[in-house]
N, C-alpha and C positions, 0 to 999 in steps of 0.2 A: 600059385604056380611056381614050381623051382627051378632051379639052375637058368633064369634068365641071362641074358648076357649084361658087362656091367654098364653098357651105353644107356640101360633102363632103369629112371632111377624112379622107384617104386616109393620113395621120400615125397614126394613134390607131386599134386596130381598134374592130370595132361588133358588137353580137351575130348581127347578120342573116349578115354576111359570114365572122364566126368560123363559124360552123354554115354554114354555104357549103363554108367550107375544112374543115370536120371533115367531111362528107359528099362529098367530092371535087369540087367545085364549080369553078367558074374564076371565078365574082366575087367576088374578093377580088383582095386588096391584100397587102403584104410584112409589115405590122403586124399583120394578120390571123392570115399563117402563121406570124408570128413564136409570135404568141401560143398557138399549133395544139402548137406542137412544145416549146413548155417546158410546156404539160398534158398533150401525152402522156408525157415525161420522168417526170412525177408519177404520170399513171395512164394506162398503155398500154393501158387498154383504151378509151378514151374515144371512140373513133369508133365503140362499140357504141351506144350510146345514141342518138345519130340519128338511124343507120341503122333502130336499130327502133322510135323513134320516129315516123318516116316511116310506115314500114309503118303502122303502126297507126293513122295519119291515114286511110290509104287506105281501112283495111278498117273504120274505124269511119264516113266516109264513103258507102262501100258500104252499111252497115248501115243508116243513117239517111233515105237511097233508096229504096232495095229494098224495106227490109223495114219502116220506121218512115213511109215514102210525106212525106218532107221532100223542098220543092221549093227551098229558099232558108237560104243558107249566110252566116255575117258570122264570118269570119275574121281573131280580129286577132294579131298576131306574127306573119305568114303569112310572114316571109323571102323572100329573092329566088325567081325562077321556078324550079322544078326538075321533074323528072319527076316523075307522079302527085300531079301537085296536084290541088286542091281539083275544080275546074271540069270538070278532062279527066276525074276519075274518076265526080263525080255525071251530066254530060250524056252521057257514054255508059251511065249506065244513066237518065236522063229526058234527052233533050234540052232540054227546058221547065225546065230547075233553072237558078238565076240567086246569083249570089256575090260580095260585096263583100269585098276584103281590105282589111286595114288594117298598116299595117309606122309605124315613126316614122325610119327610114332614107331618104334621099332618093335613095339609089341603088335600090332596089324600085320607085321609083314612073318611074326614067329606065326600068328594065327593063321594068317594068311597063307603059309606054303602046308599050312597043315590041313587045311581045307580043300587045295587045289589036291592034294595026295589021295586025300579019304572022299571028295562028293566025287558021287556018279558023272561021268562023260557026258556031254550035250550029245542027243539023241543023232545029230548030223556033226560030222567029221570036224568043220567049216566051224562050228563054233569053238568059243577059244573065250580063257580068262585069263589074265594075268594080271601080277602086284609090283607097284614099285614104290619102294621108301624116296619120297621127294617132298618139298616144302614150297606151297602154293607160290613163297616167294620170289621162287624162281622155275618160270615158267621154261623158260629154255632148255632145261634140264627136263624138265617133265618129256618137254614134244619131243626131245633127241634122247630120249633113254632108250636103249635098246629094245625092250619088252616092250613099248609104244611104239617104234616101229615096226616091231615084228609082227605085232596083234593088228595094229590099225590101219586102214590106207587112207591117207590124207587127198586123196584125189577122189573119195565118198563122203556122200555127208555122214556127222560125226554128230552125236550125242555129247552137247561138253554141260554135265551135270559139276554144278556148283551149290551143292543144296546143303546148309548150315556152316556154310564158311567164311562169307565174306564179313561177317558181324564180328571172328577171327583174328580181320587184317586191320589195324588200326591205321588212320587219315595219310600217318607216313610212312608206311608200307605201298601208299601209290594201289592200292587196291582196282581204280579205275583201269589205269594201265595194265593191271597184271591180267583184268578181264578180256581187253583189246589185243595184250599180246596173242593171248589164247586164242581169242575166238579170227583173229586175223592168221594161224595156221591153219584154219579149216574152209572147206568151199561152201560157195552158196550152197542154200540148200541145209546146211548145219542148223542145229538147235540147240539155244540154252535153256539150260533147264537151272533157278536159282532160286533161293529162299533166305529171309534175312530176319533176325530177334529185330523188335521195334520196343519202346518204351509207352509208344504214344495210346494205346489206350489204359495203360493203368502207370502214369507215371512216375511216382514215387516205388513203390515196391518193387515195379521192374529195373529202377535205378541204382535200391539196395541191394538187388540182386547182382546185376552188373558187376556194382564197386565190392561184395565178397568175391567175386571172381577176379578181376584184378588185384586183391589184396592176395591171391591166393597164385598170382601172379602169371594168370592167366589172361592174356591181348581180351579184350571184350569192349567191341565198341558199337552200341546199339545206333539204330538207325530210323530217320522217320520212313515212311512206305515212299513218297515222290523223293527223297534224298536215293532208297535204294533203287527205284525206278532207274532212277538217272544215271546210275553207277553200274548198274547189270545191263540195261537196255535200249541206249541211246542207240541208234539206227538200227533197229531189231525191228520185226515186226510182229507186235504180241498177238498169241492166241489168247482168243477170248476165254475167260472172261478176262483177263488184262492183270494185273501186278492185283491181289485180292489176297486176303489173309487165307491163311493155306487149307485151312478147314473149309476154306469156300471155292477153291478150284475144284471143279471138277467132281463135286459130289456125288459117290452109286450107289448111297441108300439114303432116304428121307426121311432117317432115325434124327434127332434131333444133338446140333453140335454145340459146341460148347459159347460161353459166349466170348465175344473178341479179348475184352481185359486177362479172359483164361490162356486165351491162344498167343496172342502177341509175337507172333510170329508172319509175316507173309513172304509171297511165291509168286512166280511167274513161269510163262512157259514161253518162247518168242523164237524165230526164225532168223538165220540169217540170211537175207536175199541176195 
């Protein structure tokens, strides 16, 4: 990609565009793959987690539509464009569903206005996308950015999808709090939607994995499943099946999935009352 702007430094990978390349993407960069290919070395199974990580956006998505009648999504880590994002899965089951993402990568937001230009119009008026460059760390900024007020109405419940980020925020980044500020701007009736890397069933590999990622100078702070429980969902009330590695939420085919050491990832869906 040329004539980026110089705020993008194409040197250094970044998480949006590592998990780009981990999920076979084409926006990234050689820092990116680089970084791709000495965590698989550690743990060959790493492109498991993405992949069904994705999934499980989709179908907790789906769920949150269909079946929980959420018309408005505020997505933040949302990574570059990919298939079965946020927007394409909820307005084809409401047209009227409206989504603000949020990335702190300034290449999401080049792709991102390129996308809002070129995809087709939500079928109903009322639907609405919009992008804003912000950094999870600072939630204040996310809820008062302009394109969040204008997309969202904080007097509906809200979709606040946090799905592959908070493994992102390390112990002193206050991760717990940045969850609470969040979910303390939306009304009853809101849903988190969050998913977290775990080490615990394949510990060693998933560790080397880890420590390439932080050599590589990327926040990477894995988490046990009740450590993330407690950090996503303390006074929440979870939808069953309850905080379950992600490949096991919500399953809609009885193809057979991989096993947990591959996954190492889990998810929850949960309500705010």
């Amino acid at each position: 990609m040329s004539d980026l702007p110089p705020e993008i430094d194409t040197s250094r990978p970044h998480p949006a565009r590592v998990y780009d390349a981990l999920i076979g993407g084409s926006n990234n960069f050689p820092a990116d793959r680089e970084t791709v290919a000495r965590v698989l070395q550690k743990s060959p199974h790493a492109r498991v987690a993405p992949r069904e990580n994705r999934a499980f956006l989709g179908r907790a998505v789906g769920f949150l539509t269909a079946e929980a009648g959420l018309r408005q999504f505020l997505d933040i880590g949302s990574g570059l464009p990919a298939t079965n994002s946020v927007h394409e899965v909820a307005q084809a089951i409401e047209p009227s569903s409206r989504i603000v993402y949020v990335d702190n990568d300034p290449l999401v937001l080049i792709h991102a206005r390129a996308l809002l230009t070129s995809a087709p119009r939500a079928a109903d008026p009322r639907g609405r996308t919009a992008y804003i460059q912000a950094d999870a760390r600072d939630p204040e900024a996310i809820l008062t950015a302009p394109a969040t007020v204008e997309v969202l109405d904080f007097s509906q419940p809200v979709g606040l999808l946090l799905v592959g980020l908070l493994h992102l925020l390390a112990d002193a980044d206050s991760p717990a709090e940045i969850v609470a500020a969040l979910l303390d701007a939306l009304p009853s009736g809101s849903y988190l939607v969050a998913s977290h890397l775990t080490t615990e069933h394949d510990r060693e590999r998933t560790a080397a994995g880890q420590a390439v990622m932080r050599d590589a100078g990327i926040t990477m702070q894995k988490r046990d499943s009740d450590v993330f429980a407690a950090l996503a969902f303390t006074g929440l009330e979870l939808v069953p099946p309850g905080v379950v590695l992600v490949s096991e939420w919500r399953p809609t085919s009885d193809a057979p999935r991989p096993a947990p050491a591959e996954v190492n990832i889990y998810g929850g869906v949960a309500r705010k009352p």
